[in-house]
N, C-alpha and C positions, 0 to 999 in steps of 0.2 A: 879342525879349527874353523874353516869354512861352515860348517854347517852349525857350530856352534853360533858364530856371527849371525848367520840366515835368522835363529830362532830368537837371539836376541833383537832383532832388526823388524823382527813380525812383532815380537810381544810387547815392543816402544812402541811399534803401529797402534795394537789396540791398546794400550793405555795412554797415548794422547787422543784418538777416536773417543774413548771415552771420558776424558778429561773434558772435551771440545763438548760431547753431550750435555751431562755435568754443568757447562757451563750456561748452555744454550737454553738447559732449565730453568736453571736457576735465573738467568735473564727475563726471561718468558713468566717466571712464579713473579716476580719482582713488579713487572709491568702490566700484570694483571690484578697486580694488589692496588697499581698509583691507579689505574681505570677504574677501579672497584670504591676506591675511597674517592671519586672525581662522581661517581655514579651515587655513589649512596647520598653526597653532600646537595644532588639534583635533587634524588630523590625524595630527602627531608625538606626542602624547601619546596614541593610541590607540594607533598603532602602538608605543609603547614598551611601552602596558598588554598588549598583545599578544604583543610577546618575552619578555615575563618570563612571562606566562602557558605558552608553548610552555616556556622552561627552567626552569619549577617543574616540569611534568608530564614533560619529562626526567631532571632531575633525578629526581622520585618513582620515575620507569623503572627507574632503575639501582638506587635504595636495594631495590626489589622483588626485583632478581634478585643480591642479597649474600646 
């Protein structure tokens, strides 16, 4: 009965280890998604400040050569 306990006592071990993993991914997948859409929302708004910048200095282009 003793050793039955042992083996039950190991196999709780690793399936809360791996619950704990499991979880620590899944945190990890979570907070790399809020950074990602924090990142993207920069990065459309540079890239916006950056097409108007190209079509003001085309714009300017053309006024130069009227």
């Amino acid at each position: 009965m003793e050793l039955k306990n042992k083996i039950v006592g190991i196999c709780l071990a690793e399936i809360e280890k791996r619950i704990h993993t499991a979880k620590s991914a899944m945190e990890s997948a979570e907070e790399s998604a809020r950074n990602e859409t924090k990142s993207s929302a920069g990065d459309k708004f540079e890239t916006g400040r950056a097409m108007m910048h190209l079509e003001k200095e085309k714009n300017n282009g053309h006024t130069g050569h009227i």
